[in-house]
C-alpha positions in Angstrom: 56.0 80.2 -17.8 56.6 81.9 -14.3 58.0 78.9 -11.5 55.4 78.9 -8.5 58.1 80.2 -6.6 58.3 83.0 -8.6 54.6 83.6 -8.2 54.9 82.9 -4.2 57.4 86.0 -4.4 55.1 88.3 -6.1 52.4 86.7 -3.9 54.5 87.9 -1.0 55.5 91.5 -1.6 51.6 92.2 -2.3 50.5 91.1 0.8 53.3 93.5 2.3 52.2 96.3 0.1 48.7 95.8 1.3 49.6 95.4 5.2 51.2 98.6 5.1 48.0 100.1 3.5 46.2 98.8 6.1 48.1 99.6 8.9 47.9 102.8 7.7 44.2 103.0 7.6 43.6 100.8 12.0 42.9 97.6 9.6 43.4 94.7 11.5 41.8 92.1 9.0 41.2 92.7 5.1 38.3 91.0 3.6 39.1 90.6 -0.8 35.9 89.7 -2.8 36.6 91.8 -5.9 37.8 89.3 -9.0 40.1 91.9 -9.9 41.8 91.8 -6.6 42.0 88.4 -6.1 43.4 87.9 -9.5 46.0 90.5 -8.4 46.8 89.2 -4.8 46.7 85.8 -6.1 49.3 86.4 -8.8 46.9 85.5 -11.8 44.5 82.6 -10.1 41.1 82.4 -11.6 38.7 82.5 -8.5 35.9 83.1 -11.2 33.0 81.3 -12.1 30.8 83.3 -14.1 33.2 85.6 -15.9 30.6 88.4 -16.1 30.7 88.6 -12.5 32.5 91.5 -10.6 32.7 89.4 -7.1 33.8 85.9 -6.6 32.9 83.1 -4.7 36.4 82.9 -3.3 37.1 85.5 -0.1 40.4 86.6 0.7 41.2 87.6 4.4 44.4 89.2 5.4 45.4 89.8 8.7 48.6 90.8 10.3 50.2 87.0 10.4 48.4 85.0 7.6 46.6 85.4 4.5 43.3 83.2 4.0 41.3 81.9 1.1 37.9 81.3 2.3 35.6 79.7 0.0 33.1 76.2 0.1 33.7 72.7 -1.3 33.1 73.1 -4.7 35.9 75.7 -5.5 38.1 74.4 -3.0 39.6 71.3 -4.9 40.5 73.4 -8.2 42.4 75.9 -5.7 44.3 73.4 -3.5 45.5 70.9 -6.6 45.2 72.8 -9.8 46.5 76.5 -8.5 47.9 75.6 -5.7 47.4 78.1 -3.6 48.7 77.0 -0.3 52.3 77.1 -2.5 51.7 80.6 -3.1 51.1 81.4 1.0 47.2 81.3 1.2 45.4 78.9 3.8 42.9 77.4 2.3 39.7 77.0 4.4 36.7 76.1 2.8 32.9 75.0 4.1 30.1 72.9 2.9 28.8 74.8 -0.2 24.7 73.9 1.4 26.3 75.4 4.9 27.9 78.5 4.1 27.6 81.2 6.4 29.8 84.1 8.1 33.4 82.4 7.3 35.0 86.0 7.1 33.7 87.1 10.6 34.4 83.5 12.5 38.0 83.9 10.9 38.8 87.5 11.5 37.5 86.6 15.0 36.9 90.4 16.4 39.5 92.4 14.3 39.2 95.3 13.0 37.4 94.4 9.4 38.2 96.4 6.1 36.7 95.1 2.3 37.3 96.2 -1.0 34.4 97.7 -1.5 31.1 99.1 0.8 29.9 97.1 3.9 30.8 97.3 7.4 34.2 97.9 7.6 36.6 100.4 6.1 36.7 100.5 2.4 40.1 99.8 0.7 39.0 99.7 -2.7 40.7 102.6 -3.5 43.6 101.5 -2.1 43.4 98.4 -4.0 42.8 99.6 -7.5 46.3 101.7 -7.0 48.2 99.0 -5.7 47.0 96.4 -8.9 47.7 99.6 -11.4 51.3 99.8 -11.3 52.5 96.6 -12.3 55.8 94.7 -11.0 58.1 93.0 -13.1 56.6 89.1 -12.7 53.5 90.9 -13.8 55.4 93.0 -17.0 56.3 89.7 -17.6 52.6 88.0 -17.6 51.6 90.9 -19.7 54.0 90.7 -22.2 53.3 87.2 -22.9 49.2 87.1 -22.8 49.6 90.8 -25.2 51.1 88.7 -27.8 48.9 85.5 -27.6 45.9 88.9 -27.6 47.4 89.9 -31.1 47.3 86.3 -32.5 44.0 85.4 -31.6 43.0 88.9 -33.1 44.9 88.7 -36.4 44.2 85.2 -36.7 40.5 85.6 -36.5 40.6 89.0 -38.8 41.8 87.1 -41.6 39.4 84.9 -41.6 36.3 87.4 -41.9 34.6 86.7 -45.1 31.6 88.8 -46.9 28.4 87.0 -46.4 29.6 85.5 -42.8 27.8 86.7 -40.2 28.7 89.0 -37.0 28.3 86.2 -34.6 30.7 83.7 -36.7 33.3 86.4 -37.0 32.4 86.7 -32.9 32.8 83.1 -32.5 36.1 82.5 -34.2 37.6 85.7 -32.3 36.1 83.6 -29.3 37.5 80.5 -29.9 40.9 81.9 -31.0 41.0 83.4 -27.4 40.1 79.9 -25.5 42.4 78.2 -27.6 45.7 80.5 -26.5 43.7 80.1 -22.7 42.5 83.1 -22.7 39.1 84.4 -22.0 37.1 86.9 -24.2 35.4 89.4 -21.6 34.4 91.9 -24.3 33.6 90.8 -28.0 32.0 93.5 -30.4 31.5 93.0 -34.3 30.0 95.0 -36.6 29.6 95.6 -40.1 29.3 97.9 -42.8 27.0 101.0 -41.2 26.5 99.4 -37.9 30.5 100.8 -37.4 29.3 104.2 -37.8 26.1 103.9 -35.7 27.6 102.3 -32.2 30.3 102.7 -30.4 29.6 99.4 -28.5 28.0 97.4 -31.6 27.2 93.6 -30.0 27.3 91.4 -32.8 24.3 90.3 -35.1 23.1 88.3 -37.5 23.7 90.8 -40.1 26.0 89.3 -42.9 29.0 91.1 -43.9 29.3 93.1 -46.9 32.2 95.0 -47.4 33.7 96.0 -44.3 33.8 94.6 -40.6 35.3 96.0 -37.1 36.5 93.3 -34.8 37.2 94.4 -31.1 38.3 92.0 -28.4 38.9 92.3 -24.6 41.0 89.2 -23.7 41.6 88.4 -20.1 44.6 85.8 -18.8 46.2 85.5 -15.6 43.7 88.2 -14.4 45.3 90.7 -16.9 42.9 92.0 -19.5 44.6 93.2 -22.9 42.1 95.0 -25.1 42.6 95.7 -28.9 40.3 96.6 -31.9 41.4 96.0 -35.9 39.1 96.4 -39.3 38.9 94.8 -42.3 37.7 96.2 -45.7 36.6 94.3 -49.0 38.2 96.5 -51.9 39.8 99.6 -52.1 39.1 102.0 -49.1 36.7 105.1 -50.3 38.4 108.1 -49.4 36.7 109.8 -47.4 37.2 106.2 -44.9 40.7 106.2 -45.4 40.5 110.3 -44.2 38.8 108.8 -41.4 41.3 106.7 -40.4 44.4 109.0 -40.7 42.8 111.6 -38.8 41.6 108.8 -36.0 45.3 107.3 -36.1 46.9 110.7 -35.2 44.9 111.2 -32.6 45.5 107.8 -31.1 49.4 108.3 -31.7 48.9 111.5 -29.7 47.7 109.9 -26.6 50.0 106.8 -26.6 53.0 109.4 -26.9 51.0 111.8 -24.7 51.3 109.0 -21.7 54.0 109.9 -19.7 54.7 110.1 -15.8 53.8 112.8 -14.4 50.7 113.7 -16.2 46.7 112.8 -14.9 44.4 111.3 -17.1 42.5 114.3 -17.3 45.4 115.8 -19.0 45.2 112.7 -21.5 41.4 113.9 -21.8 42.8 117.1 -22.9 45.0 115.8 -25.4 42.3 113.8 -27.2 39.6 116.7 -27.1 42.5 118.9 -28.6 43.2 116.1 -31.6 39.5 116.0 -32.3 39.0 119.3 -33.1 42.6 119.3 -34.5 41.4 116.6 -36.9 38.1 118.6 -37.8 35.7 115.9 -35.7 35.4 118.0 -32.2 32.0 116.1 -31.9 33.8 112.8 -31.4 35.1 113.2 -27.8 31.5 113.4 -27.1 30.5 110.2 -28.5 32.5 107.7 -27.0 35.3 107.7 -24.2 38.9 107.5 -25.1 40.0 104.8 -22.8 42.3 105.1 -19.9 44.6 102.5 -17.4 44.0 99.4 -17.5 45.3 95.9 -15.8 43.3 93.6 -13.9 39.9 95.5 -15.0 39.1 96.3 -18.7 39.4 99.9 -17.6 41.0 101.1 -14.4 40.4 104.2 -14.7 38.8 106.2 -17.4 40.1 109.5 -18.8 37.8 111.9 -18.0 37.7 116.1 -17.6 38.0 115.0 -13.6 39.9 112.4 -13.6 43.4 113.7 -11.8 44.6 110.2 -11.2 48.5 110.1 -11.9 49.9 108.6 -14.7 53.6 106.7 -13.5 55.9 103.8 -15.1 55.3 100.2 -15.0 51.5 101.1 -15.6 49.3 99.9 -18.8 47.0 101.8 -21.0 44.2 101.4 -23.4 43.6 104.3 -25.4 40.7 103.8 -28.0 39.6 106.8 -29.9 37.1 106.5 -32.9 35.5 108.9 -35.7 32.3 107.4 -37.0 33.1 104.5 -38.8 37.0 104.3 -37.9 38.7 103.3 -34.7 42.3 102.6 -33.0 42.6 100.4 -30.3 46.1 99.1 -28.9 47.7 97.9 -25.4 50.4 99.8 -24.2 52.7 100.2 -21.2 54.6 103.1 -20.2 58.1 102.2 -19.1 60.9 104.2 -18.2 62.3 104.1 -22.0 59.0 104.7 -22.8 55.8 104.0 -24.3 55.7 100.0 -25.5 53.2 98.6 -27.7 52.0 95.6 -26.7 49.6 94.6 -29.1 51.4 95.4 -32.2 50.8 92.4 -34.7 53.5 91.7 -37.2 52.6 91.6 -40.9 49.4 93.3 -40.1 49.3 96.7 -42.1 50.4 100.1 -40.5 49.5 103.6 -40.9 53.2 105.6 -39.6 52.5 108.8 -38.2 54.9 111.4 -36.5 53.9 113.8 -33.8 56.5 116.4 -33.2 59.2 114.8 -34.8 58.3 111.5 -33.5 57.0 108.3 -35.5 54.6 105.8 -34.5 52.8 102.9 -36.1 49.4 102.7 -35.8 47.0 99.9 -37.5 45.6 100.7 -40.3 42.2 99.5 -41.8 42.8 95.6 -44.1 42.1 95.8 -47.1 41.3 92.2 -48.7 
């Protein structure tokens, strides 16, 4: 676990990075409501309440000399003694939650506002959303962690799908495996038997599973979110599943060793259209999208035909291609030795497949 001095650190070369932004930009006083950039700026705090909520009840406001946390009296307790945040280099300031009003305007006192996102001022989010995508090494180290405790609560929860048990249980347990490693489940999907071939965003049911079951989790800690998806089959694979599955693992092992500085995520888009039709399923890159960066959102950035964003080191990646019925889902980070698989779960089986000379494991599908 990272020292709160450590976190102060990373706490302080953000709020340079973003004073130089806004310098850049005549900001004289940045207003943060986005969860995903105050779980950045904050080095991981949870300024949440309702986790399906894109905006907190927690403001940030930077100005030239001090960085604020403006918020009312029921969140301000939890900040001040359980994260601390006047440690990390935030003053707290906080009003009666029946009295709240215009904190960020009485506090930036006439300067020149900015947000991270549209209103008055200029908007940064832009800005922000680049700065939170290219991780720094306390945050590496975060991830790293929290990947691993994402792979445990995944292949812990897997091997306990059973035929006859329901979506929601398997839902619940891949819930509860997440709380118990303090993490939270932003995204859980289940499906079963045909309902994997019919959605690409199957919410789970009451339908009992039969024979096979696709598990797919989204787990968020420290602010970072770490998505992965594994599948479990009752008896031997049919072949024309286990086709399936090659074909969707090679085209998932060309995108993870397609990520490399340099490149835009519309050239990733490329990649994956190419290992569709490659693979004889050219329909697929139509029926669900691939994936793209990821950090402090489930997706920054999704690859798309327009989507010229840069791809550099030090930034994380969630490629998740699927062929009706199949799917491969992993977190990765591109470093400069390479691409790193975060989510990698050992003793789980592996499919190895080798693109241009090159090997990479990629799940395969359980078979119980």
């Amino acid at each position: 676990m990272q020292t709160l001095d450590e976190r102060a650190a990373e706490v302080s070369a953000k709020l340079a990075q973003l004073r130089r932004r806004m310098d850049a930009h005549g900001v004289e006083a940045l207003e943060i409501r986005q969860t995903a950039n105050l779980a950045w700026l904050t080095a991981g705090v949870a300024t949440y309440v309702n986790i399906a909520s894109e905006t907190s009840p927690v403001r940030a406001l930077i100005t030239p000399g001090r960085a604020y946390l403006l918020t009312d009296s029921i969140e301000a307790p939890r900040l001040a003694q359980e994260a601390q945040v006047e440690a990390l280099g935030f003053a707290l300031v906080a009003e009666t939650w029946h009295a709240r009003g215009d904190l960020v305007q009485r506090v930036a006192g006439g300067l020149r506002l900015g947000q991270d996102g549209e209103g008055s001022g200029v908007n940064l989010a832009a800005e922000l959303q680049q700065l939170r995508s290219t991780l720094l090494p306390s945050e590496i180290a975060r991830l790293r962690v929290n990947s691993r405790l994402a792979a445990e609560a995944m292949h812990e929860a897997i091997r306990t799908v059973q035929i006859g048990q329901s979506e929601h249980e398997a839902a619940a347990r891949l819930a509860a495996e997440t709380y118990e490693r303090g993490g939270v489940p932003v995204v859980v999907l289940v499906a079963s038997d045909e309902r994997i071939a019919n959605y690409r965003h199957p919410l789970p049911t009451d339908k009992p599973i039969e024979r096979y079951a696709m598990l797919v989790l989204c787990f968020r800690k420290d602010g970072l979110v770490i998505s992965l998806t594994r599948l479990v089959h009752f008896g031997r694979l049919p072949s024309d599943l286990q086709r399936k599955a090659e074909a969707c693992a090679r085209v998932d092992a060309r995108l993870i060793l397609g990520t490399r500085a340099g490149r835009t995520l519309s050239d990733l888009f490329a990649i994956a259209r190419d290992a569709y039709a490659d693979e004889g399923y050219p329909e697929a890159i139509d029926e669900h999208h691939q994936g793209g960066s990821a950090g402090y959102a489930v997706r920054e950035v999704i690859a798309r035909p327009d989507a010229h964003t840069p791809i550099a080191v030090n930034q994380m990646f969630a490629w998740n291609p699927s062929i009706r019925g199949v799917k491969s889902e992993d977190s990765i980070l591109l470093t400069e030795n390479g691409v790193e698989i975060l989510t990698a779960m050992e003793g789980f089986p592996t499919l190895s497949v080798s693109i241009d000379g090159q090997a990479i494991a990629r799940p395969a599908i359980l078979e119980v």
